[in-house]
N, C-alpha and C positions, 0 to 999 in steps of 0.2 A: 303680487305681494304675498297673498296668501301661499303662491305655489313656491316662491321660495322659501319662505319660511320652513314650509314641510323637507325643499329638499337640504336644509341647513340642518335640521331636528334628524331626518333620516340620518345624516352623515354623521353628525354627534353622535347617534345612538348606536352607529355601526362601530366606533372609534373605542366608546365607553363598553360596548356588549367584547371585543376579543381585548381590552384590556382588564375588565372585571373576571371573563371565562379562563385567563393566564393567571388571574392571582388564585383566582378559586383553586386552581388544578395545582397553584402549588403549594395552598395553604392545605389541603389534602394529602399530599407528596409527606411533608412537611410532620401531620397531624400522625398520619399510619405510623412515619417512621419513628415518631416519640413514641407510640404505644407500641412499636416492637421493640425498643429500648426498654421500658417498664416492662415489660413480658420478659427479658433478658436479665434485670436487674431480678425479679423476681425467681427466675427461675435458678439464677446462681445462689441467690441467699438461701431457696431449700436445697440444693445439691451442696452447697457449703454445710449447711446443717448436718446434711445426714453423712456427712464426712466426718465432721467435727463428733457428732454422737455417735458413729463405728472406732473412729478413736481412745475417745473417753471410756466406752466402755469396755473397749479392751485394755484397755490400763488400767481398770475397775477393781479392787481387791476382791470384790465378793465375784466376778469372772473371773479371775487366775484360780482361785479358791472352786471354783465350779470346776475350772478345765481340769484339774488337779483331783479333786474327786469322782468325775467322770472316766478320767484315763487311769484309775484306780480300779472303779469298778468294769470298766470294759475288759480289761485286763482279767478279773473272776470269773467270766461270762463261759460258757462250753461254746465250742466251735459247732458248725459254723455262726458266727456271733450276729451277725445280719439277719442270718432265716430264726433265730431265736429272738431276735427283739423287734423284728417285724410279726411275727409268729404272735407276742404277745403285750404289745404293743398296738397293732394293727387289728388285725385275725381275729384276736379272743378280747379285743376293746369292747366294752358295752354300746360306746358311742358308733351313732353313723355315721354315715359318707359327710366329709366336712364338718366332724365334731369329735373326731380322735383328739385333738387338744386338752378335753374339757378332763379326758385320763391321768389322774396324780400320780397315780404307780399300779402296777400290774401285777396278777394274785399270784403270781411266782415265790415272792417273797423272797429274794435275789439281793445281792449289797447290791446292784444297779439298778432295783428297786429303790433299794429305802433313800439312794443317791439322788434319781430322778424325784421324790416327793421333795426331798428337801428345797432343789431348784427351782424345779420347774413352774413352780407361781411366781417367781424373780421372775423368769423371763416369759411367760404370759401375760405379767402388768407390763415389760417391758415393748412388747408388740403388737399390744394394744395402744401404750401411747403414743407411738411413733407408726399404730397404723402399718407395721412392717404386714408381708405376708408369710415370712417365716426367719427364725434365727439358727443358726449352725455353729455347733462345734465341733471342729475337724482337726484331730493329732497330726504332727508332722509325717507320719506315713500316710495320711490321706484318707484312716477313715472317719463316716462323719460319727462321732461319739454320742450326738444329741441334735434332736430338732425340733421344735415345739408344738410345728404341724402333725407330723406323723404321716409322709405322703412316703412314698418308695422308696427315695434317695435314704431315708434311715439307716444307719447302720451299713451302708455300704461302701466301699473304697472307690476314692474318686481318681486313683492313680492306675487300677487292672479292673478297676470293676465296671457294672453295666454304664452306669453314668459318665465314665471318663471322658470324656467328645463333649460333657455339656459344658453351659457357661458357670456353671458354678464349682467343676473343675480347675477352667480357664484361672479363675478371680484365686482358686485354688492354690493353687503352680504359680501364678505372678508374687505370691506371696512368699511361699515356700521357697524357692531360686533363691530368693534375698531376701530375708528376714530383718528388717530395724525397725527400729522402737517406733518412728514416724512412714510406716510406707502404709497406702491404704490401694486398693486396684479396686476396677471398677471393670463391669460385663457389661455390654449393650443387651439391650432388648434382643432376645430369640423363642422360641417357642421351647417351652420347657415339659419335655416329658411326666415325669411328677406331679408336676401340677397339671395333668391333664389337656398338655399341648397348649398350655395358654401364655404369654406372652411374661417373661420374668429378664427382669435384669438383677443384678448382686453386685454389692457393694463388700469390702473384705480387710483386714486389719489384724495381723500377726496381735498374737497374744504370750506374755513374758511374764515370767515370775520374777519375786523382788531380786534376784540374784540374776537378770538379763539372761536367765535359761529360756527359751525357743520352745513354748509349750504348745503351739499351735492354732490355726486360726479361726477369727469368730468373725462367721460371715450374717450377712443380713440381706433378705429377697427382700426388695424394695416392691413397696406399693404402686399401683397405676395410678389409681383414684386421686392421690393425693396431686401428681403429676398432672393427671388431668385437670384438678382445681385450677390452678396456676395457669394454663394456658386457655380454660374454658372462658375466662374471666371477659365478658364482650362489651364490657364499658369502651364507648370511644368508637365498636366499631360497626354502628349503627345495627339492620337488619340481615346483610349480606356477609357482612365481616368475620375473619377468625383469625387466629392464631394457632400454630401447630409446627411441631416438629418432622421433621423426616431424616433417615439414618445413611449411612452411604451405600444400603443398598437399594436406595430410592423407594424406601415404605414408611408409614408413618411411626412416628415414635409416640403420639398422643391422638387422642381422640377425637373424631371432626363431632362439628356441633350438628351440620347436616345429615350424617347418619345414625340410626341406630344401630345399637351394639356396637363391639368394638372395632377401630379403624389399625389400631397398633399391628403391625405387621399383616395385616392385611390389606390397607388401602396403598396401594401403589403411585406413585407422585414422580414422575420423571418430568420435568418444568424446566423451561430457561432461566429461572431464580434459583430452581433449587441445585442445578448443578453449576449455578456462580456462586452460591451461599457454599456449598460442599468444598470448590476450589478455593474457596478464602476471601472471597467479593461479599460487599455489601452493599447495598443501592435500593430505590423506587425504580421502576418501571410498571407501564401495562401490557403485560399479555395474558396467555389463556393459561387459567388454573389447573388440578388433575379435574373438575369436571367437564373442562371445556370452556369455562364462561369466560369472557375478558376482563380482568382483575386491574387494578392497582396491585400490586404488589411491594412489599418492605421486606427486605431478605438478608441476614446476614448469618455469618458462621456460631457456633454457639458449642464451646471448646468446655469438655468437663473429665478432666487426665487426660487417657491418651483416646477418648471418643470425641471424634466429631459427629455433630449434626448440625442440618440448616434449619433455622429460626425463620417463619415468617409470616408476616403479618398482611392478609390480604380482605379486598372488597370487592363487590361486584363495579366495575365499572360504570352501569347504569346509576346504582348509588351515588356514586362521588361528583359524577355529571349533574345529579338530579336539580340542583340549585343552578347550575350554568343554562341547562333546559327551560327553565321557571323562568331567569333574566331575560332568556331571549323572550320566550313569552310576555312578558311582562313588556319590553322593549316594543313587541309589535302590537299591542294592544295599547300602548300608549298613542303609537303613529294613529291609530284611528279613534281614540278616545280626540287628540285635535281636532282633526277630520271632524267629527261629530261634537264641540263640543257646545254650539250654542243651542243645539237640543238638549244635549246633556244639560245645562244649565237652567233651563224653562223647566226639565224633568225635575232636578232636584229643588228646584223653588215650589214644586206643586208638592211632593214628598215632604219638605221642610214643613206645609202645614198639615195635610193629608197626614202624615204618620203617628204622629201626636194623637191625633184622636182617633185613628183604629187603636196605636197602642191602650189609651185609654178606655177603650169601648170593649176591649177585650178583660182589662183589669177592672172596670165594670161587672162584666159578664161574671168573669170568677170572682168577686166579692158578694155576688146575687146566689151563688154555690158555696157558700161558706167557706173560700178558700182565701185563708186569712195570710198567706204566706206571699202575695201578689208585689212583687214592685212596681212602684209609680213611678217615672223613671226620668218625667218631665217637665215634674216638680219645679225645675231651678229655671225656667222659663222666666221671663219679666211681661209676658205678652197674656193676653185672653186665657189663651190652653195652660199657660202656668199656671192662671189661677183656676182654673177646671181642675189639673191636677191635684194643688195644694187640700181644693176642698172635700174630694176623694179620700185624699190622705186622714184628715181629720175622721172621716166619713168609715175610713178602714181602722184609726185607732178610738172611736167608739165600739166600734163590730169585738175588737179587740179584749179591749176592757169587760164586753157583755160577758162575751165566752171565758172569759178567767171567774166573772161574776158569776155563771151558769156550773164553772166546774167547782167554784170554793162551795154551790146552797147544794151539787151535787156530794160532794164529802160530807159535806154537813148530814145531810141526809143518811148517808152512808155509816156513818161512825156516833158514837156516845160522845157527847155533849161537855161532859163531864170526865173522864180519863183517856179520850181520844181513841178508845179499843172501837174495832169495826163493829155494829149493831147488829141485834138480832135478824133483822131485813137482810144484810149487806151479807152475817154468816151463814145465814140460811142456803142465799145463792150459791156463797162460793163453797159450799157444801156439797151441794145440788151436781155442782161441776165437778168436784170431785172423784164423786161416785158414779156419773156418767160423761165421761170425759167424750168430746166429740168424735175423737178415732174409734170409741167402742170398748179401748182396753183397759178394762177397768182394775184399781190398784187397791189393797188393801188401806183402810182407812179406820182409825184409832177417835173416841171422840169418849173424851172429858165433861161432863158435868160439874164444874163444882159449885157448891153453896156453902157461904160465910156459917161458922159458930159461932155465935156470942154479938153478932152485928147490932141485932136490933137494940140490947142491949145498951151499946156505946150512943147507940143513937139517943136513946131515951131521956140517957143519961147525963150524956156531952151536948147533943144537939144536934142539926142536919150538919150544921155547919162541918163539926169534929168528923160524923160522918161521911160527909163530903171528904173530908180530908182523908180518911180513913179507905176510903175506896181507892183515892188515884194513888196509895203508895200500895195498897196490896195488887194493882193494878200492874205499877211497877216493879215491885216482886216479883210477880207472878211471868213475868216477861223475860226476866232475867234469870229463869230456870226454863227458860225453854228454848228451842233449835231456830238458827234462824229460817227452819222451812215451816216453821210449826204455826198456828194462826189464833191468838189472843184475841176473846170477843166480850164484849157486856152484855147481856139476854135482858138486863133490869133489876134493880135493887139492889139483890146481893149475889145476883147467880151469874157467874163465868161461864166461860165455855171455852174451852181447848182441843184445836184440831190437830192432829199428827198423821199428816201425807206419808204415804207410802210405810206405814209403822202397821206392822200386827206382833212382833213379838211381844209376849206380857212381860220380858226382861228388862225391856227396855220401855215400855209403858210403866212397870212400878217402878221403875229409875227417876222416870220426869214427874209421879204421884209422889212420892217421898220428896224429890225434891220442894214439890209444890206446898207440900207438908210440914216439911223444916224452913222455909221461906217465911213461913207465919210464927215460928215460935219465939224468934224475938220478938219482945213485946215494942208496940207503936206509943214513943212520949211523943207531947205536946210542950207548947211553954209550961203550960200547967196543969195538965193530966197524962197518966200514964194507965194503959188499958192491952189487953189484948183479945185476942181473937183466933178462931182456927177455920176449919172449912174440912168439908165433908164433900168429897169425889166420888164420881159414880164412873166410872167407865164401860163402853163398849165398843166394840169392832167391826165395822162393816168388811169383810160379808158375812162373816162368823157369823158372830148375835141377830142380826137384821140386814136386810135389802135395800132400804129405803129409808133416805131421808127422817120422817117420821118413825116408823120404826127403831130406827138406832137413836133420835133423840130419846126413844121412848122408856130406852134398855137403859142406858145411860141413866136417864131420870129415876130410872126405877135402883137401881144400882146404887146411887147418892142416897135414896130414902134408906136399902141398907146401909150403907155406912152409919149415916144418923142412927138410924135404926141398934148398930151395935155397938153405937158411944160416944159416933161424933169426932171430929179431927183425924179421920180416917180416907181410905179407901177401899172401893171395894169394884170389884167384875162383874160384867151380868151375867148370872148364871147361877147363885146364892150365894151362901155365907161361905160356901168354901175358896170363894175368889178375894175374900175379905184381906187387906193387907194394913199392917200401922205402922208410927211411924211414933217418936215421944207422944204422950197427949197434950193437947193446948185446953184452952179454956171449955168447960161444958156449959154456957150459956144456953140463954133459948137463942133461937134461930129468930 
């Protein structure tokens, strides 16, 4: 009985493992080829885009208006007009290699001077938004009149001159032949001399003034980067996956993710997808990628004018198997998980109590180490070990409750009682740290003394209570003129203390003393009394004035006794009376 059963469960699993492994392989098929759809819907809307903006902006008033000033001042230029505007443009630019752009106009002082300033920041915002790597304006005889870069092709005829053979000729002449309002050509990826042999395609769009006069065309080098975006994108296509172009001369058109640097006419891809995708086919198949490996593959044509390329969306093979592998695994560990399962079962009956209480002999453990962060996890038991849990539990939110009890008597400790400022204990230390920071590097540091004028007075007067009161609002004053880096402390009675990290200038040190000065001079009502009060600052500087801790409290302290010293509701530096600074004066009470 038992040996049929197994060969009954074998047969099912054989029946369920190449029916599961068939839907896999086609819900994969299936998946690739949606995301080389979305790669295809994507990459049409940028190439639509940047058709739609070579259009627009050649029917731009402010471009007709440029090509028109431009072909003006080319026209005033001394021949040969190419070696004079590369000559000074280029040549005698301040800027370097990759920074002739940043050139407004050139000290010629030439009408194609003052031509070029007026434009040329128009089309610098404009290649920068769109990310272009260069814009072109070229007269109908072919030459270019303006470029934004300033690479070689400047200034030269794309009809006899050196450049004629490139693609930015080609987009050139497809334009020129036939001029109407709506024609845009487009150049494949080739290496472009100018730009230093790197890889440019051009986008192109006749240019018309309001009277449909044929002023000449405004081309645009399209960006890679951007292109790349669009197809780098590897949502969907796990760890192996990419998406990439290739042109009809079997080289890539976009970047692989696997290499560094660029793959754009470099990486070479002759594949049985890519030359059905090139033919006009689109399909899944698995064969071998350009590195060799066996892919899934999703491949179709990908039509933009009159360029084609193949779109295709590929994986490693192992990849897309890798679940179909796992099934069968899974399928043959279950056959002997039966085989074995009345051990199996005596195994997890002794686990079922066994686990429970290592788990909890461990969450023991780490509650014995103050590690208050533990879960109990078997708690919801109704048995013995449930209740061993539960009372753990309790056990861990006493532990809990102490340590919040331990950090509120440690603040307590830490800070004044009364306006919540950190204590002279708690600003001592962080003082301390300050001024010798653990890495060694140590940072200028600013410290405040001040002591109330007229306190004792109100106290005397009013009572502790009013006094009391009188503390936590100069308290809060005093807060509200200072940086949120800066550290507000109580010393006792009436004496503050104010730290400023990383502060030595005295500019900005008598900025936060005045402050702290005019903060007092409105006078503090009560329901029934109205009183004020002023404070006397003593500043000094670590390292300037003092070394140490003690030392700069010392300067500091000595510093406020001037102030007092020459009137009270002042400040003053350590160093004498000539660091003396004031501010209106408040009350002269006694201290």
């Amino acid at each position: 009985m038992i040996s049929l059963a197994l060969v009954s469960a074998l047969v099912t699993g054989i029946v369920a493992y190449q029916q599961a492994a068939s839907a896999m392989r086609d819900e994969a098929k299936a998946k690739l080829f949606a995301v080389l759809e979305s790669r295809e819907a994507a990459l049409a809307l940028y190439f639509n885009t940047i058709r739609k903006d070579v259009r627009y902006h050649a029917q731009s008033p402010l471009i007709v208006e440029a090509f028109s000033a431009f072909a003006d001042a080319w026209s005033s230029l001394p021949d040969p007009r190419a070696d004079y505007l590369q000559r000074h443009y280029i040549d005698l630019n301040p800027y370097g290699v990759g920074l002739k752009a940043n050139l407004l106009r050139a000290a010629d002082d030439s009408h194609y001077s003052n031509v070029h300033k007026r434009f040329h920041t128009l089309f610098s915002n404009l290649r920068a938004a769109r990310d272009f790597h260069d814009i072109f304006l070229i007269d109908p005889d072919g030459n270019v009149l303006y470029t934004a870069v300033k690479e070689r092709d400047f200034g030269t005829n794309l009809e006899d001159g050196r450049w004629r053979t490139s693609s930015l000729a080609r987009v050139f002449r497809a334009i020129a032949q036939t001029p109407t309002v709506d024609a845009v050509a487009f150049a494949d990826f080739s290496a472009y001399a100018p730009s230093a042999g790197a890889p440019a395609s051009f986008i192109a769009a006749p240019v018309f003034d309001p009277s449909l006069k044929y002023l000449g065309v405004l081309a645009f080098q399209m960006p890679i980067d951007a292109m790349n975006e669009v197809m780098q994108v590897t949502a969907g296509l796990g760890d192996t996956g990419e998406t990439y172009l290739v042109g009809s001369d079997r080289k890539m058109r976009s970047d692989s993710r696997f290499y560094a640097g660029r793959s754009i006419l470099v990486r070479d891809v002759d594949t049985e997808q890519v030359r059905a995708a090139l033919a006009g086919e689109e399909g899944v198949l698995v064969a071998a990628d350009y590195r060799e490996q066996p892919v899934y593959s999703a491949f179709k044509p990908f039509q933009f004018l009159d360029t084609r390329w193949a779109l295709l969306a590929e994986i490693d093979e192992a990849e897309v198997l890798a679940p179909v592998y796992r099934l069968n695994r899974l399928l043959t560990i279950s056959g002997v998980v039966i085989a074995l399962a009345i051990t199996l079962l005596g195994y997890l009956l002794a686990i079922d109590l066994a686990q429970p209480i290592i788990t909890m002999t461990k969450a023991m453990s780490r509650l014995s180490n103050n590690d208050l962060t533990v879960n109990i996890s078997v708690s919801e038991r109704r048995d013995e070990v449930g209740g061993m849990a539960r009372a753990i539990i309790r056990f861990k939110d006493f532990a809990i409750e102490r340590e919040r009890l331990r950090e509120r008597l440690s603040y307590m400790a830490q800070h004044d009682a009364l306006t919540g400022l950190p204590n002279r204990e708690f600003a001592m230390r962080s003082l301390e740290e300050m001024l010798y920071p653990a890495d060694n590097q140590a940072h200028p540091v600013t410290l405040m003394f001040a002591d109330l004028d007229g306190f004792k007075m109100v106290n005397d007067t009013y009572g502790h209570q009013a006094g009391d009161q009188l503390l936590k609002e100069i308290a809060s004053r005093f807060a509200y003129c200072l940086r949120p880096e800066d550290m507000l402390a109580r010393l006792g009675g009436d004496e503050f203390l104010i730290v400023l990290p990383e502060t030595s200038e005295r500019a900005e040190c008598e900025r936060i003393a005045e402050r702290l000065l005019s903060s007092l001079q409105k006078s503090f009502v009560t329901s029934d009394s109205k009183y004020e009060v002023g404070v006397s600052i003593g500043v000094a500087t670590f390292p300037t004035d003092a070394t140490s801790v003690a030392t700069l409290m010392k300067a500091a302290d000595e510093a406020m006794y001037e102030a007092k010293e020459g009137g009270k509701n002042r400040y003053a530096f350590a160093g004498g009376p000539s660091g003396i600074g004031t501010v209106s004066q408040g009350i002269q009470g006694e201290s």
